[in-house]
C-alpha distance (Angstrom), angle and dihedral (degrees) to the residues before:
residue distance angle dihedral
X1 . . .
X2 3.69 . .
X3 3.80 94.9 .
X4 3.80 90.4 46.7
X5 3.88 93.3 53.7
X6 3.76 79.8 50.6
X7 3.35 96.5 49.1
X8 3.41 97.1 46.9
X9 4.01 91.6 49.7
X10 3.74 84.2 55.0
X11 4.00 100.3 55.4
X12 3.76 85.5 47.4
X13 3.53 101.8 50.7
X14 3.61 89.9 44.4
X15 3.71 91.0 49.6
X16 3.89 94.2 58.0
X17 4.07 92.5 38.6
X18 4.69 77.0 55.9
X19 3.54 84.3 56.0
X20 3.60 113.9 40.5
X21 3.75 92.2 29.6
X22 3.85 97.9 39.9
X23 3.37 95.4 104.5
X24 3.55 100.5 44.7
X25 3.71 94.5 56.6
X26 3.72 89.8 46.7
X27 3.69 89.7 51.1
X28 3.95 97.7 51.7
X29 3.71 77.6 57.3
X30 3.58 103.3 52.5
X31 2.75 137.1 146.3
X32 4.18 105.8 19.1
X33 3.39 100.3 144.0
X34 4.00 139.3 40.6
X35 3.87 125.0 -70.7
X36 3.73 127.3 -133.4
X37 3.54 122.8 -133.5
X38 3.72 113.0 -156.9
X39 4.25 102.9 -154.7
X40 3.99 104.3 -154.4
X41 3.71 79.9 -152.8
X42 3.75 140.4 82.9
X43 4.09 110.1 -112.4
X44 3.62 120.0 -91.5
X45 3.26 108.0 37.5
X46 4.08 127.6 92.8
X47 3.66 101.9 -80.4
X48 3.35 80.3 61.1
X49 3.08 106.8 50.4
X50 3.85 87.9 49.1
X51 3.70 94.0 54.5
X52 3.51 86.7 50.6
X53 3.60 103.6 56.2
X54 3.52 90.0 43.9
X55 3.39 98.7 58.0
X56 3.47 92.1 56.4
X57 4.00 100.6 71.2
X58 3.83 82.5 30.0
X59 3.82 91.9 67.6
X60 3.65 90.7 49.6
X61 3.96 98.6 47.6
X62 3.95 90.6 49.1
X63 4.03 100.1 36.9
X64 3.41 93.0 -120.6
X65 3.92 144.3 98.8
X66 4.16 121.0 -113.2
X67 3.63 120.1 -127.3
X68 3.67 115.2 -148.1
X69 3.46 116.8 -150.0
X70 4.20 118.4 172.7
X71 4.29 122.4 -148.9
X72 4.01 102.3 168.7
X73 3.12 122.4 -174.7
X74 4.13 148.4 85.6
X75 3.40 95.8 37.8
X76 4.42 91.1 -54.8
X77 4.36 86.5 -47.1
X78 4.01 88.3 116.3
X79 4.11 87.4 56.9
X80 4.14 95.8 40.3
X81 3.49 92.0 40.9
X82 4.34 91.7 52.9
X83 4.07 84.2 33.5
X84 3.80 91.7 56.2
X85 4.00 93.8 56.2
X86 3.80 86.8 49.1
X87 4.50 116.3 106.1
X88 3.56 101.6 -102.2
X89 3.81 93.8 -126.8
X90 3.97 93.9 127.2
X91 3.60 92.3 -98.6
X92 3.90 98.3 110.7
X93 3.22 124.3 51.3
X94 3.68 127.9 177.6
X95 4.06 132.8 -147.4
X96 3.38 119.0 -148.1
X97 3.91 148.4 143.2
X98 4.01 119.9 -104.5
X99 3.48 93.1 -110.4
X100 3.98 88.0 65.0
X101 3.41 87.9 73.2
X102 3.68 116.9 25.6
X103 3.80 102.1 34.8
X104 4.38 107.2 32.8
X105 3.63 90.3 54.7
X106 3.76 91.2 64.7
X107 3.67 93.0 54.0
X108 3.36 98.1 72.7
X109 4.06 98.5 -121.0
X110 3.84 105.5 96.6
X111 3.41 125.4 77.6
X112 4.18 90.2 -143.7
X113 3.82 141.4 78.1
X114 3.85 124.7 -144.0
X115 3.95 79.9 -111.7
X116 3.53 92.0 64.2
X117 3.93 87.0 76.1
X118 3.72 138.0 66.3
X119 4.01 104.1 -140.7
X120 3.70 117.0 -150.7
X121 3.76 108.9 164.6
X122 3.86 148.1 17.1
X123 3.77 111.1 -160.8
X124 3.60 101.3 178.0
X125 3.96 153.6 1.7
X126 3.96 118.9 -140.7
X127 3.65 118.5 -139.9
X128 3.88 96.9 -107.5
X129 3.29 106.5 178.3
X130 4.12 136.3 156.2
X131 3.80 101.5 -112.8
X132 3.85 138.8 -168.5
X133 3.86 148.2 170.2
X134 3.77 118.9 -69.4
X135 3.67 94.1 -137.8
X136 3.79 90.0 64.9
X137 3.75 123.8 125.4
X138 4.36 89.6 -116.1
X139 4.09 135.3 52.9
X140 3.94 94.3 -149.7
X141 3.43 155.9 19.8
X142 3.66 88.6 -94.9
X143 3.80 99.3 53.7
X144 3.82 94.1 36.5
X145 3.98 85.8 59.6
X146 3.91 86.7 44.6
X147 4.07 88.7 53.9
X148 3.86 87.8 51.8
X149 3.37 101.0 52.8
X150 3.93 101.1 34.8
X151 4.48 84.1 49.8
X152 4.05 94.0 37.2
X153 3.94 81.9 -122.5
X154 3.38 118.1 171.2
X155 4.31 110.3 -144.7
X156 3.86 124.6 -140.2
X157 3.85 108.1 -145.1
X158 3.37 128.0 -159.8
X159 3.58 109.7 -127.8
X160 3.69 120.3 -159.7
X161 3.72 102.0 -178.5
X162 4.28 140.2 -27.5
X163 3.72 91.6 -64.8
X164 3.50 107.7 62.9
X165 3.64 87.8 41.3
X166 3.69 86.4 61.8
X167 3.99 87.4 52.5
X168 3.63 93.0 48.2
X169 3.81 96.8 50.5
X170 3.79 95.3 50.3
X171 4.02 92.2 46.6
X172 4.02 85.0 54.1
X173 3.91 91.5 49.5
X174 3.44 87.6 46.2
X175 3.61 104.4 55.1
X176 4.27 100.7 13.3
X177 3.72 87.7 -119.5
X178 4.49 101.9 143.8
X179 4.06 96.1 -129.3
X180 3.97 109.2 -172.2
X181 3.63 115.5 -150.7
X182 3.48 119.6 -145.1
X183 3.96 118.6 -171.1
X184 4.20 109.4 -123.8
X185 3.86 108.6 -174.5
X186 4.25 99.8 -138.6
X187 3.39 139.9 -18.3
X188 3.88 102.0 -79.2
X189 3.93 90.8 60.6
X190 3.46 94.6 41.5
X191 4.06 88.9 55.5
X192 3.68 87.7 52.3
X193 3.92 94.1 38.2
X194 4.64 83.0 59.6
X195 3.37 95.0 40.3
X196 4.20 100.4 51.4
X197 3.85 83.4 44.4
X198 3.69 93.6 -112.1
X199 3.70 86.8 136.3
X200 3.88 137.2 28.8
X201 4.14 97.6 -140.5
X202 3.85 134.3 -12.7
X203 3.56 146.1 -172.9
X204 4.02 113.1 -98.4
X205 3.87 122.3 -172.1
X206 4.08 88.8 -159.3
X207 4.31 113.4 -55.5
X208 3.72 83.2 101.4
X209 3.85 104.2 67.0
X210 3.60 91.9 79.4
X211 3.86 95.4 56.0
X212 4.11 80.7 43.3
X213 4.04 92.6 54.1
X214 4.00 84.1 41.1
X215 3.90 91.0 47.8
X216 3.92 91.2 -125.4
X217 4.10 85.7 120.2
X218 3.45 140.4 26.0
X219 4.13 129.9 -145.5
X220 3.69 107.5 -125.4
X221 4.45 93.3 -173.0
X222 3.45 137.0 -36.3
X223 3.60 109.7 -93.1
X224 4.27 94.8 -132.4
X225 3.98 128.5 45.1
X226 4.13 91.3 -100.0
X227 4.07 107.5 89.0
X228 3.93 112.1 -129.1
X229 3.64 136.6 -98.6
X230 3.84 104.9 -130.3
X231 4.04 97.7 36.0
X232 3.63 101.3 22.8
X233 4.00 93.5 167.9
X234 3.56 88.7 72.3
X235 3.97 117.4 118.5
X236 3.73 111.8 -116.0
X237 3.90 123.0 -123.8
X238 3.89 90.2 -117.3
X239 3.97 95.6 47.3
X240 3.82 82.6 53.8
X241 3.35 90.0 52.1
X242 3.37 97.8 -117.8
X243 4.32 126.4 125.4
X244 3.73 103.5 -78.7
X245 3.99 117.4 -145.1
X246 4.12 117.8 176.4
X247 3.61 119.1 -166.0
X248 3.92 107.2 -136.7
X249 3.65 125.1 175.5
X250 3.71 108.9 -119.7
X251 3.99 141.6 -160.0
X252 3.81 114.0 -162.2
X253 3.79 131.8 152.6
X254 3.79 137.9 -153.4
X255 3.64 121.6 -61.3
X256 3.61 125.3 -83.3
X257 3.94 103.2 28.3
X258 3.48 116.8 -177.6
X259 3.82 105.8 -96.5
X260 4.29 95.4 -130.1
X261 3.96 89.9 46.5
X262 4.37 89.4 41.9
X263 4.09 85.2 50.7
X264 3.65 85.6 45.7
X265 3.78 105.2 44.1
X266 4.15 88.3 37.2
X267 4.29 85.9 57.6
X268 3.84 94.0 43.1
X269 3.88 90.4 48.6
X270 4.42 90.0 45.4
X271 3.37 79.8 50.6
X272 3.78 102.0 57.9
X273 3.73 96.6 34.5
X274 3.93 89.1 59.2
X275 3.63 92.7 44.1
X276 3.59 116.6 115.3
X277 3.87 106.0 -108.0
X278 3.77 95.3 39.6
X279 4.05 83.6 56.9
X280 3.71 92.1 49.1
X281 3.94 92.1 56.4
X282 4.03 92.1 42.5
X283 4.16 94.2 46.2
X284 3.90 88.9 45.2
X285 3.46 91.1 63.2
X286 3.35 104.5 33.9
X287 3.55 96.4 -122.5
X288 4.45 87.7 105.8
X289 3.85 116.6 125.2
X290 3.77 128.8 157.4
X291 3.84 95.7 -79.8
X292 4.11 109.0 -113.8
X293 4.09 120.8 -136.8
X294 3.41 128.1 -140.1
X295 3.78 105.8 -69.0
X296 4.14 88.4 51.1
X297 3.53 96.6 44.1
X298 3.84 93.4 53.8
X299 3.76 93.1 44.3
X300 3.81 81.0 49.5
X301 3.67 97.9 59.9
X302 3.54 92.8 41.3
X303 3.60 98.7 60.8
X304 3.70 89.8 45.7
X305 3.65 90.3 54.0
X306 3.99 96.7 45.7
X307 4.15 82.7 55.5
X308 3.50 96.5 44.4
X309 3.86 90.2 51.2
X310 3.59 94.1 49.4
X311 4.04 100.8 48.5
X312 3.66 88.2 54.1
X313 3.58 96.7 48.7
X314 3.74 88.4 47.4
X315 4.39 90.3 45.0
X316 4.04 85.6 51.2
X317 3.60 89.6 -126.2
């Protein structure tokens, strides 16, 4: 009777030491098999190509190989949304764009928060910035506005997406100036769309730095508070005044990681971010910034989501 008490003692201490300690014994453990990264992106194209070189010294700081799986679409929603459902075991990871996250949710068309993710890294920042011809009768934001207003000239924008719509509409409540927003479907067409003179100014995420360096275009601000690599001298939307928005490429992961295998996975991503040839593709094209852990990245998206939420309660939309 004696051994059975003990017995019994024994499967029930062992059960509670499963579940408290579950996670730390599957952490010590981690990771022992390969990872999936979820690209919010369709292939080819420089989220891709980020995610890519990544992985590479990724694989060799965690011992394992990367999976790359792609979900394009709605701006990376289709990837957070299937991401989200995913175990958060460290196995799944998801790349996606800052915007994913602290913007779509406010639309109303995602079935997500930004606190449905654990955030672990932000590799890069694009150079989003409102753009226009050089030949134009302003130098900035500031005195392109002025030119509207003192002519009664209306300005065609090209739009790229919700966001910058958002910006647009609370610069023309701000200052009366009529600014006409004309959807441009990526960043080719919209070069092509401010260079034929089908629009005044638009928002670039980076094809316009060579017509910049040729002195085909001119950047009239940074569309976030950070100033930009390749045209640093360029007034910020916040110092303007303005709402500020950065587009940041961003690593996160299902909900509820366990902390050892988040402090893990966070390290191993630093890690490759910093590493040599991952900085080599990021500083070519201008898009490098000291990559951001966990904590930053988070704080990141939260501030970006707070700004969001207030220009469209202020735009009535």
């Amino acid at each position: 009777m004696k051994m059975f008490d003990k017995l019994c003692r024994a499967s029930i201490i062992s059960a509670i030491v499963l579940s408290l300690g579950g996670q730390t014994v599957f952490a010590e453990d981690y990771p022992n098999k390969p990872i999936e990264m979820i690209i919010g992106f369709k292939p080819g194209g420089f989220s891709d190509a980020m995610a890519r070189k990544l992985s590479e010294p990724l694989a060799e700081a965690l011992g394992q190989p990367i999976v790359h799986s792609y979900m394009g679409g709605a701006g990376g929603s289709i990837a957070a949304t299937a991401v989200k459902e995913r175990d958060p075991d460290g196995y799944t990871v998801v790349v996606a764009t800052s915007l994913t996250f602290a913007f779509n949710p406010h639309q109303g068309e995602v079935t997500y928060s930004k606190d449905d993710y654990d955030y672990l890294l932000t590799m890069a920042r694009f150079e989003t910035s409102f753009v226009s011809l050089a030949d134009k009768p302003w130098t900035d934001l500031p005195s392109m506005l002025e030119h509207a207003k003192s002519t009664g000239m209306p300005l065609k924008f090209g739009s790229l997406g919700p966001a910058d719509r958002l910006q647009a509409k609370a610069i023309s409540e701000a200052t009366g100036v009529t600014i006409i927003p004309l959807p441009i479907k990526g960043g080719a067409n919209m070069m092509q769309s401010i260079l034929g003179g089908h629009v005044d100014f638009g928002l670039s995420g980076g094809p316009h730095i060579k017509y910049v360096q040729s002195g085909e275009m001119i950047v009239l601000a940074a569309s976030g508070s950070e100033p930009l690599n390749a045209t640093p001298d360029a007034a910020t939307m916040e110092s303007l005044g303005y709402p500020a928005v950065s587009y940041n490429s961003v690593i996160a992961a299902p909900k509820g990681l366990p902390e050892d295998v988040k402090v893990k996975l966070e390290s191993a991503l630093l890690e490759a971010a910093n590493s040599p040839e991952f900085q080599e593709l990021v500083q070519g094209r201008h898009v490098g910034i000291p990559p951001m852990g966990a904590d930053q990245t988070a704080s990141s998206i939260d501030t970006i989501s707070a700004t969001m939420e207030n220009v469209i309660k202020g735009s009535g939309s």
